[in-house]
N, C-alpha and C positions, 0 to 999 in steps of 0.2 A: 688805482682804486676803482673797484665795482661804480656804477651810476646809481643810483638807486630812484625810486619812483613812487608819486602817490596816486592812485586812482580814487576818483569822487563820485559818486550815482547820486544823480537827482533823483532819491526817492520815490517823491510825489510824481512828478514825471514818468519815470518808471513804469509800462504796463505790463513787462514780463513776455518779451517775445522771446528772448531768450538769443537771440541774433549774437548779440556780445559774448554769451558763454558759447557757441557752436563755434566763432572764430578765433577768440583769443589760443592763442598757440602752446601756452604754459598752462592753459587748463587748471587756471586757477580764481574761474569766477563761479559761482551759483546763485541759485532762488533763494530768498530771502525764506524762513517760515511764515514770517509775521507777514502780513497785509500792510498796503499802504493805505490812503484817506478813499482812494477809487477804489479799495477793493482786488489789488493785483498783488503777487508775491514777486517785488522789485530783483531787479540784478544785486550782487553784490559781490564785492570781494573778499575770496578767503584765507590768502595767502599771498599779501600785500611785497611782505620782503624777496619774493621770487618773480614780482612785476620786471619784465625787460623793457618798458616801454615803449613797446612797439605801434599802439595806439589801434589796433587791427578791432579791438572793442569800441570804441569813440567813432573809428570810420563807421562801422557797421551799424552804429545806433541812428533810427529812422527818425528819435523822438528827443535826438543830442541832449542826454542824458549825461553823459560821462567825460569826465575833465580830467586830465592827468598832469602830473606836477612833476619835474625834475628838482629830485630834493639837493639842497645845497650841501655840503659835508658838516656834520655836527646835528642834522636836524632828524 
């Protein structure tokens, strides 16, 4: 059975370097449209079910923003 994976943006935190989307390898993070409270367009993910978990977004975040979860089966 595949692993599957949940990735988390702290939002607020979030200032939009964009470091997480230049490294992630399945090129499946962007800009948020919306603003956060400071004013920034946060990381986000857009295609959650094709995360490998490889964590290459979480090393790279200067402001550890991003948290990744290895989902259990069922969840």
């Amino acid at each position: 059975m595949k692993k599957r994976f949940k990735v988390v943006f702290n939002r607020e935190k979030c200032k939009g370097c964009e470091l997480c989307i230049s490294f992630c390898p399945k090129k499946i993070l962007a800009l948020d449209p919306e603003v956060n409270a400071k004013g920034y367009h946060p990381a986000g993910i857009v295609d959650q079910e094709s995360c490998i978990g490889c964590a290459s977004c979480a090393a790279m975040c200067p402001d550890l923003c991003i948290s990744i979860y290895q989902l259990e089966e069922g969840e």
